[in-house]
N, C-alpha and C positions, 0 to 999 in steps of 0.2 A: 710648910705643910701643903700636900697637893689637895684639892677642890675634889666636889663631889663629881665631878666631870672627869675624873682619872679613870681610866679605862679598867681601873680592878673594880670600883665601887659600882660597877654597872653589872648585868648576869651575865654570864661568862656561862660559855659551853659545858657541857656535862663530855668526861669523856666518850660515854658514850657516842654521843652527837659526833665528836670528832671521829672515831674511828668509824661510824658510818660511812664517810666521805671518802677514806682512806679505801682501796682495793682488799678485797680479805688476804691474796697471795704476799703480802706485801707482809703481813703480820707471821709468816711461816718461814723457816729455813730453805734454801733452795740449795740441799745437798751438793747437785752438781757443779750449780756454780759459785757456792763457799767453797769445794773441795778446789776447783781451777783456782780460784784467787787466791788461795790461802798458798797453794802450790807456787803460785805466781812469787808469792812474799819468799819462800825459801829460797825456790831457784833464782831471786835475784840478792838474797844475802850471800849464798855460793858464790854466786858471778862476783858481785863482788869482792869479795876474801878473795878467791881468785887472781882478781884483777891486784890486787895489794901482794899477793905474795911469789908474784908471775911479772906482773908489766912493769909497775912503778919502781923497782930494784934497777931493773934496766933503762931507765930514764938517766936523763943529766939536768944536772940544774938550768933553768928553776923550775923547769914541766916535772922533777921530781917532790918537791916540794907542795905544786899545785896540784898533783895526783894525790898527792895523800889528804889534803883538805877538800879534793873532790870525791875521795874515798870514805870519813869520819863524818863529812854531811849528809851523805847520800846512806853510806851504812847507819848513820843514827837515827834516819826517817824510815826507814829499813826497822829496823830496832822498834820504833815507834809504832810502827803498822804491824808488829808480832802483841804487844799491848794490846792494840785494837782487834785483837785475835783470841786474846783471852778476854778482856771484859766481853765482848760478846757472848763466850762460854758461861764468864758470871752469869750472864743473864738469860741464860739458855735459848740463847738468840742463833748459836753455832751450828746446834743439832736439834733435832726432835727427841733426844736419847740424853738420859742425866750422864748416864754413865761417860757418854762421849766426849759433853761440854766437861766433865769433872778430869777426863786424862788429858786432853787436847789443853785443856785450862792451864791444868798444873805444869804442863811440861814447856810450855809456849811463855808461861811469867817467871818458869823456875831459870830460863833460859838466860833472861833479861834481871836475873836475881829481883825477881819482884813476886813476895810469897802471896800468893793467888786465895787461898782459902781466906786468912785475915783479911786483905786486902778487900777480897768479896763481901767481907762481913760490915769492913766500916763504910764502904761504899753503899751498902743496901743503907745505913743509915744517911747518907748525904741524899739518897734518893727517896727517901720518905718524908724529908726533912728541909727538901731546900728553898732557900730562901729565909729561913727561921734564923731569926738572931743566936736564941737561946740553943736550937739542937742541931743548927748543919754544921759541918766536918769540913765544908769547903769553903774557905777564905770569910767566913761570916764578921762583921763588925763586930767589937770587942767594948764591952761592960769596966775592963777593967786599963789603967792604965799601962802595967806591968805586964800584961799581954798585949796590948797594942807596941810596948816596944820590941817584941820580936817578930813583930811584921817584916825588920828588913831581912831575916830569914831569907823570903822569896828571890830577894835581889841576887841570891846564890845558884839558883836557875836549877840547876842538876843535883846537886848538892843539898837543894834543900829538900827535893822529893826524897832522899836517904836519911836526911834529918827525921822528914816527916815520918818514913817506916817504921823508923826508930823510938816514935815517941817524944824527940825532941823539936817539936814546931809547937805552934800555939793550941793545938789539937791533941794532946797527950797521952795518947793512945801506943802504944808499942806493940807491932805488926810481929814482934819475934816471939812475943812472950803467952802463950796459947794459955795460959791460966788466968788473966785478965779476962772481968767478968763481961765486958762484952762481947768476949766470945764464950761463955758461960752455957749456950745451945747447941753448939757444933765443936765442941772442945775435939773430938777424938777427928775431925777432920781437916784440923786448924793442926793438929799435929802431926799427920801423916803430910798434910801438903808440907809444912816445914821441912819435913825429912827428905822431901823430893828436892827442896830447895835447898838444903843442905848436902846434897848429892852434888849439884852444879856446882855451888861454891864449891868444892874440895875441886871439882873437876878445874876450876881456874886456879885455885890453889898449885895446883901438879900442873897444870900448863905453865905456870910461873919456873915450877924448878925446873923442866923437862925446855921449854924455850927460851925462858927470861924475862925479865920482867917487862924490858923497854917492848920488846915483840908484842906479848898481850897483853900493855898497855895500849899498845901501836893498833891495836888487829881490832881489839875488844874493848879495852877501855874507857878510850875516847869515844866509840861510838854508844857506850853503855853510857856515858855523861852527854852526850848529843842527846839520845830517846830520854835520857829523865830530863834532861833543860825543853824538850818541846812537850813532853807531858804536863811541866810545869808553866810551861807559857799559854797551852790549851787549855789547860782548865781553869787556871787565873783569869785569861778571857772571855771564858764563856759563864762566868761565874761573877766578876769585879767589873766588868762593862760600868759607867755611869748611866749610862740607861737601864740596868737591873736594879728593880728595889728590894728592900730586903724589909720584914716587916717583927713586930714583936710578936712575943708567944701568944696575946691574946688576940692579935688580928690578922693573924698568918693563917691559910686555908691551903689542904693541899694543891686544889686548884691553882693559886693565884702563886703559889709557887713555884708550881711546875712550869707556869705560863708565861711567868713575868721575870721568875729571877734566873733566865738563863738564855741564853743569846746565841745565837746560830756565828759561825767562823767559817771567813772559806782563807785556805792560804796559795791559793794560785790553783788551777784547772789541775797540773800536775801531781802539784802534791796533795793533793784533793783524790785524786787518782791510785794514789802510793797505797793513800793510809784509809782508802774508802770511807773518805767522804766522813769523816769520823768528827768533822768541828762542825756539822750540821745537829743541834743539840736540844733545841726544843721538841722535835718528837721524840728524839730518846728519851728526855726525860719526861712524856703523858705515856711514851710505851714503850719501856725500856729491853723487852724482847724483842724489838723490830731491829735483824739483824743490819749491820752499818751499811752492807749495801744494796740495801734496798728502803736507806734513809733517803737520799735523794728523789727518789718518786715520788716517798711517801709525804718529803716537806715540799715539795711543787702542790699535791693535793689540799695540804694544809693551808698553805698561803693562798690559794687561788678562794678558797671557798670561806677564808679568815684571814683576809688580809689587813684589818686592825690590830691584829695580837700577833703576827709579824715582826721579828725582830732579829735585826744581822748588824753585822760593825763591817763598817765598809775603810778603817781608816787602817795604816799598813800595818802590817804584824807587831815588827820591832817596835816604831813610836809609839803603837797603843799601847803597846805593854809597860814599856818606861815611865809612860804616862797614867796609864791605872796603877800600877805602882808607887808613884809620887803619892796619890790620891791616896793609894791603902795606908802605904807608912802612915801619914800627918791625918788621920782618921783622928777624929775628937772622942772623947770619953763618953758610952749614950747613956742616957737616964735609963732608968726604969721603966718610964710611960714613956720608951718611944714608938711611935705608931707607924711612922717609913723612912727607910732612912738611904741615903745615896750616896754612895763612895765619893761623889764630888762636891759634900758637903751644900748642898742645895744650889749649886751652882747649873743653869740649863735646865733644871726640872721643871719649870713653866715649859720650853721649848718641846721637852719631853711630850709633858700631855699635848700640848699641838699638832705634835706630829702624829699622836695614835688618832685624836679628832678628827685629822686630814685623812687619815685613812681609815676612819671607820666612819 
């Protein structure tokens, strides 16, 4: 149990407070240059499809073999940074116009078969909600034994983000099925986005007869399991960090939430660049319409003027994830009264608060 010296049992900033600090421009869409960047993300999936269906044919081994896994990496962060193109739509972070985040939305997740309207519905509840044992949607500590064993779910990387659409992860909610009553408010828009994402799929359907299957498995497919394995490795990190606590329904605040149970991620300058800066995650989640790129200024401001409530994982992608992982599986059963709790079963959490001490 952490001391009253834990950096949440102290007064913690009003958002207000924070977005004072933050620049106002910073909280608004900057048409021209979403429209440049977002441009940037197509014309570099062209180039490369392209490049796959042009250069790597005429290679010889083994620069053919290394072409195509420098093709399915680079196209699945590709992939990944069109995601990051619609959840900003979710959040009307894209345009100043509904109408625009809602086509740009649908068309950008229907692409990557990920149905946008649903998606947008249980995500608004992880972001009301996180950090909360009892009601977050994202990786929350489990009450029950029988759902802590499909924890190794995750370990499936891509695979389990399509489990998870489906309804079948620890979360059981079903992204396909628009009559389920949490989407019980936006039903008739939870159904036309389906149909938009049921467009696509047929369109890969018919690409399968019309090319075959190895092709756009080859073109499409891999890199469709590339973008859901780093969706699922980015948000398992910025979420299951051991330094995120996660609190019961009675001592959870949305403040301390939004504040503590969610961790900033960088994955190198470049791909930080690709996907705009999109693992920088504590302002997104106190202001979840502050478009992704113009997250970067916006958490230089944060940190500089709050730098105790600061928080980023500096250790490499892969082993932290292997390693939060370990952690989540072998999660122990929580009581009822529990009041904080830590993916590494209290292991480091004295170091924890030292380190908010030292910096605040």
């Amino acid at each position: 149990m952490m001391t009253n010296n834990a950096p949440w049992n102290k007064e913690l900033p009003t958002l207000r407070d924070i977005q004072k600090i933050i620049p106002s421009h910073l909280f608004l869409p900057d048409h021209k240059k979403g429209f440049l960047l977002y441009s940037q993300t197509v014309f570099l999936c062209v180039l490369l499809f392209l490049f796959a269906l042009y250069i790597i044919p005429e290679l010889s081994s083994p620069f053919k073999q290394l072409a195509w896994l420098f093709y399915w990496f680079f196209q699945g962060t590709i992939f990944w940074s069109f995601f990051g193109w619609g959840h900003d739509c979710g959040h009307n972070g894209f345009s100043k116009h509904k109408w625009v985040n809602t086509l740009v939305g649908n068309i950008t997740h229907s692409f990557i078969l990920m149905p946008y309207e649903s998606w947008k519905t249980t995500h608004k509840l992880h972001h009301m909600n996180a950090g909360n044992i009892d009601k977050d949607v994202n990786y929350p500590p489990k009450r029950s034994k029988k759902l802590i064993k499909r924890h190794w779910i995750v370990g499936l990387l891509g695979i389990a983000h399509f489990l998870y659409l489906c309804g079948l992860s620890t979360y059981r909610i079903n992204h396909f099925n628009p009559f389920g009553d949490v989407f019980k408010n936006n039903r008739r828009d939870v159904i036309i986005s389906l149909l938009v994402w049921f467009v696509f799929f047929c369109a890969v359907i018919a690409s399968i007869f019309i090319f075959g299957f190895i092709n756009v498995l080859a073109f499409y497919g891999v890199p469709l399991f590339g973008y859901a394995t780093w969706l699922v490795i980015s948000s398992f990190l910025n979420h299951a960090d051991p330094k995120v606590p996660w609190w019961g329904n009675k001592t959870w605040t949305y403040m301390k939430g939004n504040i503590f149970s969610v961790i900033d991620v960088s994955y190198g300058r470049f791909l930080d660049y690709l996907v705009q800066d999109n693992g920088l995650h504590q302002i997104h989640h106190l202001f979840p319409h502050v478009p992704t790129y113009h997250m970067k200024e916006a958490t230089a401001h944060f940190r500089r003027h709050f730098p105790h409530l600061a928080k980023d994982r500096t250790m490499a992608v892969w082993p932290a994830f292997w390693e939060y992982l370990k952690n989540f599986r072998e999660q122990k059963v929580l009581h009822d009264d529990v009041d904080v709790f830590f993916y590494d079963d209290g292991k480091g959490q004295d170091s924890i608060e030292e380190e908010y001490l030292a910096k605040g």
